[in-house]
C-alpha positions as CSV (number, residue, x, y, z in Angstrom):
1,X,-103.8,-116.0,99.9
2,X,-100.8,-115.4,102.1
3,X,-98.9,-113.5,99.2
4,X,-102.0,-111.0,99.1
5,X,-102.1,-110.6,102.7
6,X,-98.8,-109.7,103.0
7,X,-98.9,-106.8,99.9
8,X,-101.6,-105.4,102.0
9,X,-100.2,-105.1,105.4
10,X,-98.4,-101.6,104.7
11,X,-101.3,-99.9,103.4
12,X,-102.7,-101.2,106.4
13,X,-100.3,-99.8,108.6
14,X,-100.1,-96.5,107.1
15,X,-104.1,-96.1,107.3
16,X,-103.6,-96.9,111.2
17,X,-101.1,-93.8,111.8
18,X,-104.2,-91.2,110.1
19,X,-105.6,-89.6,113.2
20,X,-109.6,-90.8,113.6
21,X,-111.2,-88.0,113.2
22,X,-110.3,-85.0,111.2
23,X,-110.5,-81.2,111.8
24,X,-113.8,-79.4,110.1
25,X,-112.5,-77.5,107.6
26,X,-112.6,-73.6,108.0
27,X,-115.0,-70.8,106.9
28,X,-112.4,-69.4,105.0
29,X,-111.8,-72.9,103.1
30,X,-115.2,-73.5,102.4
31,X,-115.9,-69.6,101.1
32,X,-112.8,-70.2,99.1
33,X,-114.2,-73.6,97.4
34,X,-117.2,-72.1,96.7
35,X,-116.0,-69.2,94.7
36,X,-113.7,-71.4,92.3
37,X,-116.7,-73.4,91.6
38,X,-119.5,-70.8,90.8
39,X,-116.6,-69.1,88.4
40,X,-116.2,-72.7,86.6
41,X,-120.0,-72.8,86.3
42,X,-120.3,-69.1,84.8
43,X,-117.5,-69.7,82.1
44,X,-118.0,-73.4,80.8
45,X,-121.9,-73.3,80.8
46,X,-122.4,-69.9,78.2
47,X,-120.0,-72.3,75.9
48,X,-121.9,-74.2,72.7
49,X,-121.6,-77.8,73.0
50,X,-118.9,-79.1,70.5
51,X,-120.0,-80.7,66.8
52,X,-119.2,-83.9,66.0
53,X,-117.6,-84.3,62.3
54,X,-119.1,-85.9,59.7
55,X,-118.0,-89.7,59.6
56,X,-116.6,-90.6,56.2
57,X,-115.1,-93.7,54.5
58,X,-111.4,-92.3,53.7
59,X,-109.2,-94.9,52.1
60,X,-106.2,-93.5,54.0
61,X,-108.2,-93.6,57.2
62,X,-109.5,-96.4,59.6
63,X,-113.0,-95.3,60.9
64,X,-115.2,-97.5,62.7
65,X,-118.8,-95.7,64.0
66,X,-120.5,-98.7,63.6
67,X,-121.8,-100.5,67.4
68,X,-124.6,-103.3,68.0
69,X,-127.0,-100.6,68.6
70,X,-127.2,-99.1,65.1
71,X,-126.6,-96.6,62.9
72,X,-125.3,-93.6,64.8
73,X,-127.1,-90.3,64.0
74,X,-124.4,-88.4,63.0
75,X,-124.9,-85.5,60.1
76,X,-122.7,-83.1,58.2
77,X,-122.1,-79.6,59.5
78,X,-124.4,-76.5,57.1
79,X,-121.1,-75.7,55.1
80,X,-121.0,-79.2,53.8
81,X,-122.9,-78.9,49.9
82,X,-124.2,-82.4,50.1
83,X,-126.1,-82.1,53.3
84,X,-129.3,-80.8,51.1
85,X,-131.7,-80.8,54.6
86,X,-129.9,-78.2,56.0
87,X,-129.6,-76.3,52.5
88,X,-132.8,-75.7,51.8
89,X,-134.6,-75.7,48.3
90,X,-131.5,-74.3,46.6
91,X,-129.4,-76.3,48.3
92,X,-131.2,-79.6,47.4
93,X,-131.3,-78.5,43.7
94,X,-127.7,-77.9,43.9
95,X,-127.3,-81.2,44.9
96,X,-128.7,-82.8,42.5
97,X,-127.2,-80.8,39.7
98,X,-123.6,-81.1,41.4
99,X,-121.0,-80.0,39.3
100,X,-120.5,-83.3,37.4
101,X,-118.8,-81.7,34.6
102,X,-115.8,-80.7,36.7
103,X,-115.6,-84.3,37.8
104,X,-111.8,-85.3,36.3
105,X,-112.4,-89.3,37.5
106,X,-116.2,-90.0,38.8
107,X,-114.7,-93.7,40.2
108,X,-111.5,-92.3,42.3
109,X,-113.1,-91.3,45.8
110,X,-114.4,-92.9,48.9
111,X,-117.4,-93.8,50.8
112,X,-119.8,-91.7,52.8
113,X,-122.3,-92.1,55.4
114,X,-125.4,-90.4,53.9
115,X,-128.3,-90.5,56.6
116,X,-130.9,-89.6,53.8
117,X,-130.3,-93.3,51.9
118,X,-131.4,-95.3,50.8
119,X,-133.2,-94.1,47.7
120,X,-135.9,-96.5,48.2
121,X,-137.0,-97.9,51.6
122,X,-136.2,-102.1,52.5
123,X,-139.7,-104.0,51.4
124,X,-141.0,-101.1,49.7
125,X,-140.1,-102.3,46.2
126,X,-142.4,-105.6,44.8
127,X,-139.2,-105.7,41.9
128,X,-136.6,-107.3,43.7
129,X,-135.5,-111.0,43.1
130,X,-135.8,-113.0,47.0
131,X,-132.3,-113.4,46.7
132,X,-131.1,-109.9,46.9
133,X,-133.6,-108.8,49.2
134,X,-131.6,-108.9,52.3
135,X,-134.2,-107.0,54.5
136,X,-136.7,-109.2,54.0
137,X,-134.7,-112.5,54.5
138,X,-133.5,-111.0,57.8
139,X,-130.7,-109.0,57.7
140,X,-131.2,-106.2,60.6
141,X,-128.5,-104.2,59.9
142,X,-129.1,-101.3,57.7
143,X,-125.7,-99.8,57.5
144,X,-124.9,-101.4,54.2
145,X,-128.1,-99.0,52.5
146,X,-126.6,-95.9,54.1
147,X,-122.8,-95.4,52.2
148,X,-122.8,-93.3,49.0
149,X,-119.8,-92.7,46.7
150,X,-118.4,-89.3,46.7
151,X,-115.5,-88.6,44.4
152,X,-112.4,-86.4,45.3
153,X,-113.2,-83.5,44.1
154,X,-116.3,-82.7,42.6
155,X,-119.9,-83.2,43.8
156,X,-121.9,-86.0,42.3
157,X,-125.2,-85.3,41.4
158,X,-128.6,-87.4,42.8
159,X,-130.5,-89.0,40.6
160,X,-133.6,-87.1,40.1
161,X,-135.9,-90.4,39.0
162,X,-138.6,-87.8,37.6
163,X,-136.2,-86.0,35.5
164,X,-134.3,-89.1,34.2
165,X,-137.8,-90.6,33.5
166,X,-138.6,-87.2,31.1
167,X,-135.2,-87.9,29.4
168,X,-136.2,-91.7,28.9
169,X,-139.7,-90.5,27.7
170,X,-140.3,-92.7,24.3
171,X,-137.2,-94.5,24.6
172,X,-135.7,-98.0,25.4
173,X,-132.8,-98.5,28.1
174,X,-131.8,-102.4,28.2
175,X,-129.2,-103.8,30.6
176,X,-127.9,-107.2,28.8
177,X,-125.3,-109.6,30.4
178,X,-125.2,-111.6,33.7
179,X,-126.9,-112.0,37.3
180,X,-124.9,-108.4,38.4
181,X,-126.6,-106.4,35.9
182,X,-129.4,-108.7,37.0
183,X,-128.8,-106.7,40.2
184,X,-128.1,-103.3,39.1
185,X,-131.3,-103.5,36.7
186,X,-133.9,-104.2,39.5
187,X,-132.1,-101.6,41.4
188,X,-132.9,-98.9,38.6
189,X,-136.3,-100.2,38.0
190,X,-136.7,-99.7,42.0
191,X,-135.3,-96.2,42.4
192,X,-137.5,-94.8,39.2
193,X,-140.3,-96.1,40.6
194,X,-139.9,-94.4,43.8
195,X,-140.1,-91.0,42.5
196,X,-143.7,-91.7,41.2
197,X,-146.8,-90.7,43.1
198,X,-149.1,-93.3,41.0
199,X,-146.9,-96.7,41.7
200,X,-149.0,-99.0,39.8
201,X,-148.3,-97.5,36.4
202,X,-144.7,-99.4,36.1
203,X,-145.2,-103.6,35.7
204,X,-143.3,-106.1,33.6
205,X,-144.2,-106.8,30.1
206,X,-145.4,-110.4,31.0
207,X,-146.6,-110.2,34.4
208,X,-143.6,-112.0,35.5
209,X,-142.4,-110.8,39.4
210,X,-139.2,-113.2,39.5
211,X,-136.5,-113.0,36.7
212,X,-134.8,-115.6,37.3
213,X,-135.9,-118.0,34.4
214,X,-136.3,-116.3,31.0
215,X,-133.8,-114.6,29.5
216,X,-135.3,-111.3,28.5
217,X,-137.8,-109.1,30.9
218,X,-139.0,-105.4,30.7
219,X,-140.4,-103.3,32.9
220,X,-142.8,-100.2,31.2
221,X,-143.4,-96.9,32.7
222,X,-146.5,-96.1,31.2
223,X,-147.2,-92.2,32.2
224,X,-143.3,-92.0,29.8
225,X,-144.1,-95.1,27.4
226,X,-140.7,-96.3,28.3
227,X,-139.3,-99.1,28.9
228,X,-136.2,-100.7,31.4
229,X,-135.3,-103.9,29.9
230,X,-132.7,-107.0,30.7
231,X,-131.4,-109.4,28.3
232,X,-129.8,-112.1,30.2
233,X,-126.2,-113.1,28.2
234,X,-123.4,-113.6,30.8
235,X,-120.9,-114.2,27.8
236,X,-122.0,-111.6,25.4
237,X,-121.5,-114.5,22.9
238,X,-123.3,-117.4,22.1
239,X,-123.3,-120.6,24.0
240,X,-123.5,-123.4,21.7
241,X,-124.1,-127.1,21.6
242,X,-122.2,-129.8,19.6
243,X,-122.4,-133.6,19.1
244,X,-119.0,-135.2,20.1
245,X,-117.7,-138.5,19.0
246,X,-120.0,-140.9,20.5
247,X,-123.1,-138.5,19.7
248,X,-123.6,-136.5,23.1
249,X,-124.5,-133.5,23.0
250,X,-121.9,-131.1,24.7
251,X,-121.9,-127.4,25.2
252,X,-119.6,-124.9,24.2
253,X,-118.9,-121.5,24.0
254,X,-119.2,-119.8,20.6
255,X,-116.8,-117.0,20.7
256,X,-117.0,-116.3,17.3
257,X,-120.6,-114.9,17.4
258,X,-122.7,-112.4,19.4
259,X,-125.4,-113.7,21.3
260,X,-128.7,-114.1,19.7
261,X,-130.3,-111.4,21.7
262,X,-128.5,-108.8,19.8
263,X,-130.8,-108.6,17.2
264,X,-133.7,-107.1,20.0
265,X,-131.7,-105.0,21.5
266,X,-129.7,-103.5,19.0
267,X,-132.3,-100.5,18.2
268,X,-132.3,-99.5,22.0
269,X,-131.5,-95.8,23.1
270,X,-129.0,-96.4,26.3
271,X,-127.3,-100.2,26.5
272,X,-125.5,-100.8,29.6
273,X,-123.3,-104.1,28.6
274,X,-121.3,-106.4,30.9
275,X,-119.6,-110.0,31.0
276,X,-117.2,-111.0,34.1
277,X,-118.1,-113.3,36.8
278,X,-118.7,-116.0,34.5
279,X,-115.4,-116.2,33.0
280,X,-114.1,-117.3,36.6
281,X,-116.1,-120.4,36.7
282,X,-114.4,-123.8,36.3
283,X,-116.0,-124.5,33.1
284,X,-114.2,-121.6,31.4
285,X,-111.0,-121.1,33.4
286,X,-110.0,-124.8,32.5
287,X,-111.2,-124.1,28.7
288,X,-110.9,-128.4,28.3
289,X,-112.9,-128.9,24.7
290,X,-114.7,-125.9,25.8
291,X,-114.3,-122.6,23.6
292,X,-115.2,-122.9,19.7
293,X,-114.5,-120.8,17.0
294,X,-116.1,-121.8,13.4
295,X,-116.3,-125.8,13.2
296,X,-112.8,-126.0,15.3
297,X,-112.9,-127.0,19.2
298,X,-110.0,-125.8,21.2
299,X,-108.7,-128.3,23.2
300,X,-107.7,-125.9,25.4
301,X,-107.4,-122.1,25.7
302,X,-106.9,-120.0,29.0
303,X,-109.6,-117.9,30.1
304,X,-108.3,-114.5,29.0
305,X,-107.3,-115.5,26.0
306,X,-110.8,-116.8,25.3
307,X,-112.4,-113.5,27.2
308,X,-110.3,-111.5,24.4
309,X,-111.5,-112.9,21.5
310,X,-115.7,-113.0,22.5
311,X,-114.7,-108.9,23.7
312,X,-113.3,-108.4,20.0
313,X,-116.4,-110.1,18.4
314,X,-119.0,-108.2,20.9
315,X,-117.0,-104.8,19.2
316,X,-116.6,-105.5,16.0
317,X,-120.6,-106.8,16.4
318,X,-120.9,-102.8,18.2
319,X,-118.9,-101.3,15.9
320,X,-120.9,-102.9,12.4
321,X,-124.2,-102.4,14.4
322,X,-124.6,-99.6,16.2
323,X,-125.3,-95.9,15.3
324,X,-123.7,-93.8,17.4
325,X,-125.9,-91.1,16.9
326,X,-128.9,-93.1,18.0
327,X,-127.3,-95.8,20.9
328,X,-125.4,-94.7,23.8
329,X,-123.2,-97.8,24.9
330,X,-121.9,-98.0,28.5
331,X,-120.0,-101.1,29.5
332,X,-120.1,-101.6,33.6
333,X,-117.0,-103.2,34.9
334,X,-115.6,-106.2,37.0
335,X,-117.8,-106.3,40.4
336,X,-115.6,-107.8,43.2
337,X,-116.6,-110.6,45.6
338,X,-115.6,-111.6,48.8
339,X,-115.1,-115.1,49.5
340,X,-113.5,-115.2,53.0
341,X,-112.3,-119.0,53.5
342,X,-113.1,-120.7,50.0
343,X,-115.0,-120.0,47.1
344,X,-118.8,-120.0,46.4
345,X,-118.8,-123.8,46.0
346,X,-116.0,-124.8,48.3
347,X,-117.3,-123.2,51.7
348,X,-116.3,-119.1,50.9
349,X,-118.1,-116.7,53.5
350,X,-118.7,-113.1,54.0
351,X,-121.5,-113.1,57.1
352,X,-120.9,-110.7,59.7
353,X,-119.2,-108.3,57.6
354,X,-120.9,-105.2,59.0
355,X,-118.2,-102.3,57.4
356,X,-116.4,-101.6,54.1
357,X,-112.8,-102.2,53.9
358,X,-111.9,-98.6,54.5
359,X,-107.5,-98.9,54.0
360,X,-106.9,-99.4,50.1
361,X,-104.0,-101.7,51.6
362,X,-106.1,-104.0,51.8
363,X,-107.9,-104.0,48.4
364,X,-107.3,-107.0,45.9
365,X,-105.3,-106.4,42.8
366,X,-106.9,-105.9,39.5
367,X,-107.9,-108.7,37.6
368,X,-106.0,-109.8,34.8
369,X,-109.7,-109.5,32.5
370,X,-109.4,-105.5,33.3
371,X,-106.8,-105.2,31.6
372,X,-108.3,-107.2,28.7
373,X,-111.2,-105.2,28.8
374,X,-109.7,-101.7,28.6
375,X,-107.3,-102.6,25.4
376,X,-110.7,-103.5,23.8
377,X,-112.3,-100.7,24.4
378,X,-109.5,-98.2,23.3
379,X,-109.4,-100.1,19.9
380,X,-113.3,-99.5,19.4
381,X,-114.5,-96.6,16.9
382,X,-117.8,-96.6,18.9
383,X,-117.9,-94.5,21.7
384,X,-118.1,-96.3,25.0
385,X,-118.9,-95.3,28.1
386,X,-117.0,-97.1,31.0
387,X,-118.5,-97.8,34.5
388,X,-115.8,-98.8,36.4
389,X,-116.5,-100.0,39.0
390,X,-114.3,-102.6,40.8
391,X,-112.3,-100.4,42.9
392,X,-115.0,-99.2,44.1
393,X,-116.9,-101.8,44.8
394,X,-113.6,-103.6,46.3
395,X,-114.2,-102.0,49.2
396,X,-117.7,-103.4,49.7
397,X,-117.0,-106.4,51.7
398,X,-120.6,-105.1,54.0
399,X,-122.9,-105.0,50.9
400,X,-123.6,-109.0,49.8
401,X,-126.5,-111.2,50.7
402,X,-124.1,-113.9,52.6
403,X,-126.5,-116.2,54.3
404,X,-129.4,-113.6,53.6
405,X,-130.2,-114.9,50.1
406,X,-132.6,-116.8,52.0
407,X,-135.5,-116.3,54.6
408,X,-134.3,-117.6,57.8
409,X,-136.9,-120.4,57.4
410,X,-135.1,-121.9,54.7
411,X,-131.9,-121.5,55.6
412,X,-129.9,-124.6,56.0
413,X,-126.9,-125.3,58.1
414,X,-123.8,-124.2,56.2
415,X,-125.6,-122.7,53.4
416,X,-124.0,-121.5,50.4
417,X,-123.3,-118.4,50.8
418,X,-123.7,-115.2,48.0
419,X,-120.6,-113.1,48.0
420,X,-121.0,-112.0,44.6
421,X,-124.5,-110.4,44.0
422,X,-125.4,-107.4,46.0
423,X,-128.1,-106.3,48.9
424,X,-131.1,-104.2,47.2
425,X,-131.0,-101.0,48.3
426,X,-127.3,-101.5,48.5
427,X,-124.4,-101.1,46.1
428,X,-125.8,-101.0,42.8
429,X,-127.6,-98.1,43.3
430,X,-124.5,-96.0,43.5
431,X,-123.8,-97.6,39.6
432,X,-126.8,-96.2,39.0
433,X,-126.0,-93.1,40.5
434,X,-122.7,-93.1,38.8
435,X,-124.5,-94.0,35.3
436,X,-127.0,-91.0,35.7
437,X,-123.7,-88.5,36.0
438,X,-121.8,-90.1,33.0
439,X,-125.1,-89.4,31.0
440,X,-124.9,-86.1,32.4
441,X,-121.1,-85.5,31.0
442,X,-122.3,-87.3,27.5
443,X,-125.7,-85.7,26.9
444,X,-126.0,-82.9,29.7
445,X,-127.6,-80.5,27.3
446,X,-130.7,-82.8,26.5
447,X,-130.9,-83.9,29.8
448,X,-130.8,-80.0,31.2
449,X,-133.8,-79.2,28.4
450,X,-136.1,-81.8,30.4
451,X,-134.7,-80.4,33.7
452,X,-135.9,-76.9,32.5
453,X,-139.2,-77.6,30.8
């Protein structure tokens, strides 16, 4: 107290030397203040209020516009092409066309805010597994629904879910792998529907509204008698079951075969393949008396090694299979998690991640089964079209379920969390976005028919 007193008693001092009362100020002052602030007044206030830019996800850049508030409502200026409210008609039919075929690298480019997302309002869609239906289980934020991917460069085009549904017309699209194209199916199903007036005329073959158990579902759009289908197969080979030594059954991985489900979806028109995640579980990164081929049991075999062989059956199975001129084969790449602390069994977390990673410093390295996966598909004779999507998706720490795979009723203490799977709307919609535009670059002449008929 005493140290404060005495840093005080000079301003003290000098305040005790100002005279008490001061002089009024003169006529001539005041006229004089006056005038200086009328002309401020005249020259600032015919000036147009300044524009705020567009906020955008640059990898070289770190922007933060989100605050506890919300989303801020912040919009591109006219000149920007992908702002199709302030564009008009013509401007919202140029941005649907975009000019995809210019596009040198569809997955080098960087997120955008996009006010007009998502494609499909939360709760609005009855075809979305609990667990990836964020919304309802309580997430608030909405951020996560609002980024699109815009690469350098070019413009990519919007799905038009009426005109893709015209090219589909008669025709089969099936997704077959694991939980992510899980993910990414529902998401297509959700975002076709949405562009129908009449709702009630898309349902799943069986009646079934979780697809979680079975291992094949399909949804039919009857007003285009076609069908979006999933084959679940997380391997693309077959998981098999032999007796050991003292007669227990035990399972293996056959990687010398294709999975039986190839024989129903081998006819379809569009197959969207891919096998990852599951090739990172214990099981088959330890490869202990685990991966078969013929009557012989490895006793053991890494991971990539064993991911290289089942790749090189699933193509040679493509390859002898397929026609070409029928099939379109796309093969959607390595989705990145985000285990912060642990894995998804040993306490990993990702809650409270409200933005993207926006510095590519900070993105992980490529897994090794990348690498894997691109020699394979250079060998193949089929033509493959390659969704790749980890980089992008790398930066998507925001988009996961976390604790909101559950309703908040049922969530426990220390839940397990989902760092894997995706929010719906979220993330996989962009791969769907990005799918439409590689269609667009393959078959852009029979899908510009339907745009014009």
């Amino acid at each position: 107290m005493s140290t404060h007193l005495a840093q005080t008693k000079p301003k003290m001092a000098f305040f005790k030397n100002l005279p008490r009362e001061a002089p009024p100020p003169s006529f001539a002052a005041i006229t004089a203040l006056s005038v200086t602030l009328l002309f401020f007044f005249l020259t600032f206030s015919s000036r147009a209020p300044p524009t705020l830019p567009p906020v955008i996800f640059n990898p070289q850049l770190v922007i933060s516009f989100y605050d506890a508030s919300g989303i801020p409502t912040l919009s591109a200026p006219q000149s920007d092409p992908l702002d199709a409210t302030e564009n008009g008609e013509d401007g919202i039919q140029e941005e649907r066309d975009g000019d995809v075929q210019s596009c040198v690298d569809l997955f080098d480019g960087m997120w955008v805010l996009d006010d007009s997302l998502p494609s499909y309002l939360p709760g609005s869609c009855p075809f979305i597994d609990a667990a990836f239906d964020c919304h309802a289980n309580g997430r608030r934020d909405a951020n996560y629904t609002k980024l699109r991917w815009q690469p350098k460069g070019c413009t990519l085009p919007r799905m038009d879910g009426k005109t893709m549904l015209e090219f589909l017309r008669g025709k089969r699209l099936a997704f077959v792998g694991d939980s992510l194209n899980r993910n990414m199916w529902e998401s297509l199903v959700c975002m076709l529907r949405n562009s129908l007036t009449n709702k009630s005329t898309v349902f799943e073959a069986s009646g079934r509204r979780e697809f979680k158990a079975e291992s094949f579902y399909s949804f039919i759009f009857t007003e285009y008698n076609c069908s979006i289908e999933f084959f679940r197969s997380p391997f693309l080979v077959q998981q098999w079951e032999i007796q050991d030594s003292s007669g227990r059954n035990r399972e293996t991985l056959r990687l010398d075969k294709v999975d039986n489900s190839s024989e129903k979806y081998r006819d379809a028109d569009i197959i969207v393949f891919n096998s990852g995640h599951w090739w990172t579980h214990e099981k088959t990164s330890k490869g202990l008396n685990y991966y078969q081929e013929g009557d012989k049991v490895h006793p053991q075999m890494s991971s990539g090694e064993a991911y290289r062989k089942a790749l090189t059956t699933w193509a040679r199975w493509i390859d002898a299979n397929i026609d070409p001129d029928r099939t379109q084969v796309v093969f959607r790449g390595y989705s990145w998690t985000h285990y912060s602390g642990g894995q998804w069994n040993s306490g990993g977390s990702c809650d409270g991640e409200i933005q993207p990673i926006t510095d590519e410093r900070h993105l992980a390295h490529y897994p090794a089964l990348i690498s894997i996966l691109d020699s394979i598909l250079l060998e193949m004779k089929t033509p493959v079209l390659y969704l790749n999507i980890t980089r992008m998706t790398d930066y998507r720490k925001d988009g996961h379920p976390s604790v909101y795979r559950y309703p908040e009723k049922e969530r426990k203490q220390n839940v397990v969390q989902d760092c894997s799977h995706w929010c719906l709307p979220g993330v996989p919609d962009s791969w769907n976005e990005l799918l439409y535009a590689m269609l667009l670059q393959r078959l852009g002449s029979e899908i510009r028919s339907v745009q014009s008929e």
